[in-house]
C-alpha positions in Angstrom: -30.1 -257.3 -146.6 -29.2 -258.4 -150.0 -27.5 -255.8 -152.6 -29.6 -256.5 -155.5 -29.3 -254.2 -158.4 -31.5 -252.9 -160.2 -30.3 -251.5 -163.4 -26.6 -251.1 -165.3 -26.5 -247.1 -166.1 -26.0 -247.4 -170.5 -22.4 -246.0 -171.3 -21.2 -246.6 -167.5 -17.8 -249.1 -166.8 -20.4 -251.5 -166.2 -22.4 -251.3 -169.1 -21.7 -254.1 -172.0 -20.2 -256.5 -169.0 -22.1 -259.8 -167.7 -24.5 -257.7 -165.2 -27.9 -258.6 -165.1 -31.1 -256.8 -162.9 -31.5 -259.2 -160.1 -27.9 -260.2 -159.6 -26.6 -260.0 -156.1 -23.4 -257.8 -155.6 -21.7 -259.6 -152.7 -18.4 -257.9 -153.0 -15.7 -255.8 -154.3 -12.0 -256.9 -154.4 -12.7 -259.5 -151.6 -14.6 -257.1 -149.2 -17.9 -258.0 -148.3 -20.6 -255.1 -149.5 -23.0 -254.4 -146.8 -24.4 -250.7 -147.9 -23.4 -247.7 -149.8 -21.0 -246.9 -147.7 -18.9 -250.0 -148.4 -20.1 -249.5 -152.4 -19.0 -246.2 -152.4 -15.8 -247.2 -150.6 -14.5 -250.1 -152.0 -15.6 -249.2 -155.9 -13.5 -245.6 -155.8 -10.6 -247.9 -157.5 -10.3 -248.0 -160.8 -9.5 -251.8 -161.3 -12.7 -253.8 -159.4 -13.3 -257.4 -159.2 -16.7 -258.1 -158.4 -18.3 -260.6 -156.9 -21.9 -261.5 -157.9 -24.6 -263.7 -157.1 -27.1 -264.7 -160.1 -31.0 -265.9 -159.5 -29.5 -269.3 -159.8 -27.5 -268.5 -156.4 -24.5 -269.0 -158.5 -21.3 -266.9 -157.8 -19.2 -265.1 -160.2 -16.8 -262.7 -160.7 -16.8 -259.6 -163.0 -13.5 -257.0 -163.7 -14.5 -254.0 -164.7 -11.5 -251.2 -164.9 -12.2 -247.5 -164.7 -11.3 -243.9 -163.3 -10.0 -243.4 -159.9 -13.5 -242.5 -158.2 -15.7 -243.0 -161.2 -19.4 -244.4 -160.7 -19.1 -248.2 -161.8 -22.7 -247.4 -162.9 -24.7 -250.0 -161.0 -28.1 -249.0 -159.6 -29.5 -250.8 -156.7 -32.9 -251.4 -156.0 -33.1 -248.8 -152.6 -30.5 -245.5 -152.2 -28.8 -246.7 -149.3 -29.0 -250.5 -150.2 -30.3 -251.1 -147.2 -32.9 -250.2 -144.5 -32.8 -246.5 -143.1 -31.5 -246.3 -139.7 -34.4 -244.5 -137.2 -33.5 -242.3 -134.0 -34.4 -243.7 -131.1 -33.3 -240.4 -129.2 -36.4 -238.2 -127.6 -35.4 -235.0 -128.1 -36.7 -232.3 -126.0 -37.0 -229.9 -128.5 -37.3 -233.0 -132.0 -39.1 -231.0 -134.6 -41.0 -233.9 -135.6 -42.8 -234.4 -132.2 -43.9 -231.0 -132.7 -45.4 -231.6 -136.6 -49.6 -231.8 -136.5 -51.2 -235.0 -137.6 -52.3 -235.7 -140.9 -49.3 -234.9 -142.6 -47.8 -237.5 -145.2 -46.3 -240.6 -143.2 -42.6 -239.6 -144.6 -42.9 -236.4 -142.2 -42.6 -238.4 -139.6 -39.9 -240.8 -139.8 -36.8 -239.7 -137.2 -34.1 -240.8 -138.9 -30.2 -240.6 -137.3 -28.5 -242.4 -140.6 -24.9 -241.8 -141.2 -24.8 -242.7 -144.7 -27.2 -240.1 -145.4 -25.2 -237.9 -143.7 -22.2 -238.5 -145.1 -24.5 -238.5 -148.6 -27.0 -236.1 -148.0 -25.5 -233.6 -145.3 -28.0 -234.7 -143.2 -27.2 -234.2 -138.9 -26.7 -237.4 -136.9 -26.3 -237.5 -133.2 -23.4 -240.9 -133.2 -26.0 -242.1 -130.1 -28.2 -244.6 -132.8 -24.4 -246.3 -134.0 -23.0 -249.3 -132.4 -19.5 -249.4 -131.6 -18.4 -251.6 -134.0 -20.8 -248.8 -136.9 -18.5 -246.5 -135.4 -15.0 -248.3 -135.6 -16.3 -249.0 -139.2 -17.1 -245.2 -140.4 -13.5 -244.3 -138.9 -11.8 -246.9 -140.7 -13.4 -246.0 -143.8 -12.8 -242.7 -143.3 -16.4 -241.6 -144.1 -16.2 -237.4 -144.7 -17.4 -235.1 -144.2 -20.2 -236.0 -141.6 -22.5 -233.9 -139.6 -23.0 -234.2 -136.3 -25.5 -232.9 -133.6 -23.8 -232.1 -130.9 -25.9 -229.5 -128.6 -23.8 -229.8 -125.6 -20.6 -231.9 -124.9 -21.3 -232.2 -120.7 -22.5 -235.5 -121.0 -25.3 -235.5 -118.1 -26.9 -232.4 -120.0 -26.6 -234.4 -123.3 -28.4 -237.3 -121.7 -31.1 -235.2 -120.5 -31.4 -233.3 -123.6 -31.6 -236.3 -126.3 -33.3 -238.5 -123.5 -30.8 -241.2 -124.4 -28.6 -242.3 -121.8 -25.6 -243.3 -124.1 -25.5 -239.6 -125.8 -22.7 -238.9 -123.1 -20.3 -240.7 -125.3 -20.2 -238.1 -127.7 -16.1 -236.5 -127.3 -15.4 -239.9 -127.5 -16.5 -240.8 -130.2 -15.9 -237.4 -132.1 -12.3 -238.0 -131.3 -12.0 -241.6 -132.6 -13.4 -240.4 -136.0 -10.9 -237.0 -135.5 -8.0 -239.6 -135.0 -9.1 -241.3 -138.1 -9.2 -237.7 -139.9 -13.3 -237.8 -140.6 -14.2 -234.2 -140.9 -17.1 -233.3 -138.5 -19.1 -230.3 -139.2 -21.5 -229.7 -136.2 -24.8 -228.3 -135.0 -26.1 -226.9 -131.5 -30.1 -226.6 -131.6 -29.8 -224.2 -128.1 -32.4 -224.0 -125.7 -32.7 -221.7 -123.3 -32.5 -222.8 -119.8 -30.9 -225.9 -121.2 -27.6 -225.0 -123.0 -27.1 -222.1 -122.9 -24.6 -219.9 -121.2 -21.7 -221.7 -119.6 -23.0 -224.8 -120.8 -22.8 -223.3 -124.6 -19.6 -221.9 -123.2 -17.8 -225.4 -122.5 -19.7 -226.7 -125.6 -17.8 -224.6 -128.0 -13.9 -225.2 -125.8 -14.4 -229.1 -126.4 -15.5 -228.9 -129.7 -12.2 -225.8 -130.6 -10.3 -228.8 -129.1 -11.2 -231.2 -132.6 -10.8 -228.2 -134.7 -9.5 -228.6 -137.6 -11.7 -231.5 -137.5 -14.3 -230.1 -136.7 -14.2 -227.1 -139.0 -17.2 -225.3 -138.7 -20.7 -225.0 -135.9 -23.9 -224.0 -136.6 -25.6 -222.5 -133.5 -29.2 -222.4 -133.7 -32.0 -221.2 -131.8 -34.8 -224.2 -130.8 -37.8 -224.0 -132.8 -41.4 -224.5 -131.4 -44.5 -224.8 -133.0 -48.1 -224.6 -131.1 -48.0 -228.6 -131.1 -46.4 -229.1 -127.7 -48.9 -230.7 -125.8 -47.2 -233.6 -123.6 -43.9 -232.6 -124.4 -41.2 -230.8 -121.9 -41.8 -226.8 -121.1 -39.1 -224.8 -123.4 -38.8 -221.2 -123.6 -38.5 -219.6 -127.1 -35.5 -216.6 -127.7 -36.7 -213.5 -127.5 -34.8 -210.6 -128.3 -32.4 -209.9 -124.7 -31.6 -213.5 -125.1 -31.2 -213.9 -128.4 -28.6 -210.9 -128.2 -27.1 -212.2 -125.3 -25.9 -215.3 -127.4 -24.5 -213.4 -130.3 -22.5 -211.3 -127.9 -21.6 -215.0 -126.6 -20.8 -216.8 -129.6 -19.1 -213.7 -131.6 -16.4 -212.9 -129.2 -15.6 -216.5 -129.0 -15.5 -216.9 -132.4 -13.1 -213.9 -132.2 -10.9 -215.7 -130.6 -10.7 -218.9 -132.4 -10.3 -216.2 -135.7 -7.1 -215.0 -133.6 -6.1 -218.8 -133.0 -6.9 -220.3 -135.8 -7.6 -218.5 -138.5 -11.4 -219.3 -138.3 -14.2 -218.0 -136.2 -15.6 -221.9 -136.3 -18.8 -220.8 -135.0 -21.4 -219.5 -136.8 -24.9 -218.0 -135.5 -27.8 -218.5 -137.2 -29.4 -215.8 -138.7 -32.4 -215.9 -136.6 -30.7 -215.0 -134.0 -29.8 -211.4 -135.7 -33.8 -211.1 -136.5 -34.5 -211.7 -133.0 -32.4 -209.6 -131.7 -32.5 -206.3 -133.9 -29.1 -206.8 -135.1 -27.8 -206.2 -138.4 -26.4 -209.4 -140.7 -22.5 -209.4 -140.6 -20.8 -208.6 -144.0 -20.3 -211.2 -146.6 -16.2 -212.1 -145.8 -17.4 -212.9 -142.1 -19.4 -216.1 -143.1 -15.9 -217.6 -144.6 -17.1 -219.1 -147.4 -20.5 -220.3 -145.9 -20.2 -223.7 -144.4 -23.4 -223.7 -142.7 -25.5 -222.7 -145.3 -27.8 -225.1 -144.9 -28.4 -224.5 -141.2 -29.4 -220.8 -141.7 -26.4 -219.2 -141.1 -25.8 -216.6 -144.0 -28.6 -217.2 -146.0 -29.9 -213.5 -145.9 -26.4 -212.1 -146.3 -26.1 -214.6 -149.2 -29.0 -213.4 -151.3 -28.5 -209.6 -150.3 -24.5 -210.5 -151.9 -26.2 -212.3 -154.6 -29.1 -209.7 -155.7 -26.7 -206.7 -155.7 -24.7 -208.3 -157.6 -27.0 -209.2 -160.2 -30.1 -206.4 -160.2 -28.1 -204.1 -162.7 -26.7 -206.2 -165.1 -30.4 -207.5 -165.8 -32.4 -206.2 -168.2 -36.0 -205.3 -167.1 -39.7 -206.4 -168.4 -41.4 -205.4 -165.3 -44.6 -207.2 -165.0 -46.8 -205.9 -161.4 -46.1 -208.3 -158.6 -46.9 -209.9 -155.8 -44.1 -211.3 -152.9 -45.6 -213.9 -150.6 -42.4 -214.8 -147.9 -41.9 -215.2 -144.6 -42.2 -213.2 -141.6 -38.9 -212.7 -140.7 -37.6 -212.4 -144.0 -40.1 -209.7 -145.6 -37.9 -206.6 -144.2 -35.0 -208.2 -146.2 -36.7 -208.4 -149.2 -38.7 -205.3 -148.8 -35.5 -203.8 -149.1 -34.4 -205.5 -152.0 -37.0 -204.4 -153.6 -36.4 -200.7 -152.9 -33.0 -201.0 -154.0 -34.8 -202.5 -157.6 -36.8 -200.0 -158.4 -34.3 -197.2 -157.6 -32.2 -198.9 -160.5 -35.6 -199.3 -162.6 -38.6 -197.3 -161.3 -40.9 -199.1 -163.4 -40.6 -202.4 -161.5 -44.4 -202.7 -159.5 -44.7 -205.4 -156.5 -45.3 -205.4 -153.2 -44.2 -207.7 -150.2 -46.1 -209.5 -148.1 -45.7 -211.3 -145.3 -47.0 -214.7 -144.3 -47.7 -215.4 -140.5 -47.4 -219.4 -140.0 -50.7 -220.2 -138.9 -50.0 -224.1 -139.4 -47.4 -224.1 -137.0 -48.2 -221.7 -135.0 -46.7 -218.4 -135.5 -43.9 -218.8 -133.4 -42.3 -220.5 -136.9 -41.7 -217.2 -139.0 -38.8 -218.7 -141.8 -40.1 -218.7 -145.5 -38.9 -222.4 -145.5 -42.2 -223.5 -143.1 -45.1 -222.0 -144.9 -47.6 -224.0 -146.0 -49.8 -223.6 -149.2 -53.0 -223.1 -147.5 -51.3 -220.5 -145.5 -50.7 -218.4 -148.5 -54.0 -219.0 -149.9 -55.7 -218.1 -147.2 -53.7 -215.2 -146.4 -52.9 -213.9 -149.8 -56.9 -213.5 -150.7 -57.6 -209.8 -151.4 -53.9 -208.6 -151.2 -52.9 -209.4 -154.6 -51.0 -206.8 -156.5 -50.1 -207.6 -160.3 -50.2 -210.6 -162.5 -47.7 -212.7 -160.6 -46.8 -214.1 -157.2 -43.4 -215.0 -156.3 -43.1 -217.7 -153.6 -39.8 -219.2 -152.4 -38.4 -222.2 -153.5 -37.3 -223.6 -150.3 -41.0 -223.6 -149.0 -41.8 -226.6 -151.4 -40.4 -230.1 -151.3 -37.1 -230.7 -152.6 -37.4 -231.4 -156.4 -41.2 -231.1 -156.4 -44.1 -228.0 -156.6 -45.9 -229.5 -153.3 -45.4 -227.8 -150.0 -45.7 -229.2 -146.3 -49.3 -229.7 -145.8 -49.6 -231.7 -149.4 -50.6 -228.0 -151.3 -49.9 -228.0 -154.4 -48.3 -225.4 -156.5 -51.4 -225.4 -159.0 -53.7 -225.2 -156.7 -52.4 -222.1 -155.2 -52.5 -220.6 -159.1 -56.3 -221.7 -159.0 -57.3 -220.7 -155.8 -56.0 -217.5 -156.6 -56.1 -216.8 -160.0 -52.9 -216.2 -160.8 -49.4 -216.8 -162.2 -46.7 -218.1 -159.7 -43.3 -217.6 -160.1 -41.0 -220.1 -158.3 -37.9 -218.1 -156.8 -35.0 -219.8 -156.5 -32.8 -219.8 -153.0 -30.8 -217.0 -155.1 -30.4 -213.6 -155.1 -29.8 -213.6 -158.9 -33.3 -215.5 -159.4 -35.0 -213.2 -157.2 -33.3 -210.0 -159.2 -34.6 -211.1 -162.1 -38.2 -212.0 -160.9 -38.4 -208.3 -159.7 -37.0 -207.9 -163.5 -40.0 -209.2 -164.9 -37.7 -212.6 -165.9 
């Protein structure tokens, strides 16, 4: 695929130089530009030759000099300058075979792209890379990366992604560990699947990469009422759910006592599931697997007490739409509020997932018909606070194409967007 840009950013290294929309950038210093990773790669430099291709099919060559790891400022006419790579896995438990129809066709692209992990954080399973894509990320020394794992016995693996090269996986971790790519990992479990000792020799092969592989996410599979056709998988409930925090903790105890890390993290589903109180703020390490679920609660519990009293309150009455598994969280936040200001007015209420099925109880899954539909009659006050992360990224539209004004219509009212922040959320109570 050709690298055609698109536009020169004004004021970047490139701006003001003989770069035209339309040209062709063939390379970098002599190395042939195939996709952002090589872009991103070869241009960290700060002296760059570059090698371009007019409309004329003309070459020539254009030095622009710059900061170690500056943007040259070139814009190219797709993100990843190329085509995005598609799964051809068949996941037993793929979230996307489980998605109803009539969603918007992006929903439903599988992708397993390693330069959107690499610039995204998105998970890729290594089974959709060639060998030679493989030799290529390690030489580059493309990091961090994140990397589906769900269990290193490689017949299990097989069975699991329904892929009969996913058994390559150690091998392939440890090519990119010799080459010092940092993996951070994921386990979707399943119960009946791996589990138990499976889960057990999971998490010894993967301490074996550490500190390459610094941190796990473990997961628990999530099923919607859209199953029909696919492979029988039992949900957690709360003995099993507890069963693999006992697990998981007292091995991460003892990679805390070998390493200084506990390296694997449970999500916090798990913890709802099972009764279980969240784990304090220090035992998350920083949070590495944020973005899998793991310390989220404990997260915005840190963040709102930290915030609720240094806020100064307006209280307007109120209306919290969330999740089910997160409403005892914030019903509790709220308590602690209006102990610090007893004039704050709102209520919580909790959303059952009727578009997945209800099963699916995260805040992050609701859909704005959902709300609509369920929020009719129960609402308290001028406002209704829904959470960010229930709307696409950058955008006021949620799953099922509902749109943020609409929901206002529908319902006659104000909404307040709430942030993934404890802060935010403090002052919304506030009246902010």
């Amino acid at each position: 695929m050709k690298q055609l840009i698109a536009s020169v950013t004004p004021g970047s290294p490139a701006s003001g130089r003989k770069i035209f929309p339309g040209d062709e950038l063939v390379g970098i210093n002599g190395h042939r530009i195939h996709d952002v990773l090589d872009y991103t790669y070869y241009s960290y430099d700060s002296d760059l030759l570059l090698e371009l291709k007019g409309g004329n099919g003309k070459l020539r060559f254009v030095r622009i000099r710059k900061s170690d790891g500056q943007d040259p400022g070139l814009n190219f006419e797709t993100y990843l300058m190329d085509r995005p790579m598609s799964c051809a896995n068949k996941c037993v438990f793929c979230f996307i075979d489980q998605l109803p129809p009539g969603l918007r066709d992006t929903l439903y692209f599988k992708d397993d792209d390693a330069r959107l992990s690499f610039l995204q954080g998105n998970y890729i399973t290594l089974t959709n890379l060639s060998d030679r894509e493989m030799e290529r990320i390690a030489s580059l020394k493309v990091s961090p990366i994140n990397v589906s794992v769900h269990a290193t016995d490689p017949a299990i693996r097989c069975r699991m992604l329904g892929n009969r090269t996913a058994g390559k996986l150690m091998d392939r971790m440890r090519l990119l560990a010799s080459h010092g790519v940092e993996m951070n990992c994921q386990i979707v479990c399943c119960p009946g699947f791996n589990d138990g000792e499976v889960l057990q020799k999971t998490m010894e092969d993967l301490t074996a990469l550490y500190p390459s592989v610094p941190s796990v996410s473990v997961v628990p599979v999530g099923l919607t009422k859209y199953r029909d056709g696919l492979e029988s998988l039992t949900p957690f409930d709360a003995r099993s759910a507890s069963a693999l925090l006992d697990q998981v903790e007292s091995y991460g105890e003892s990679c805390l006592s070998a390493h200084g890390s506990r390296i694997f993290f449970p999500a916090d589903e798990f913890y709802i599931k099972a009764g279980r109180g969240l784990p304090p703020d220090e035992w998350y390490e920083g949070y590495p697997q944020l973005e899998n679920g793991v310390g989220m609660l404990r997260l915005l519990i840190t963040e709102f007490d930290d915030a609720v009293g240094e806020i100064s309150a307006d209280p307007v009455p109120f209306t919290v739409a969330t999740g089910v598994s997160a409403a005892p969280y914030i019903r509790d936040l709220l308590g602690h509020a209006k102990r610090i200001c007893p004039d704050i007015d709102g209520i919580v209420c909790p959303v059952e997932n009727r578009f997945f099925g209800t099963s699916i109880d995260v805040a992050g899954l609701l859909t704005g018909r959902d709300i609509a539909e369920q929020m009719k009659g129960k609402i308290h006050g001028e406002r209704l606070l829904i959470p960010r992360n229930a709307l696409r990224h950058g955008d006021r539209v949620f799953l099922d194409d509902y749109t943020v004004e609409m929901l206002e219509e529908e319902l006659n009212i104000s909404v307040r967007i709430v942030e993934q922040d404890g802060a935010d959320l403090a002052a919304a109570f506030m009246g902010k």
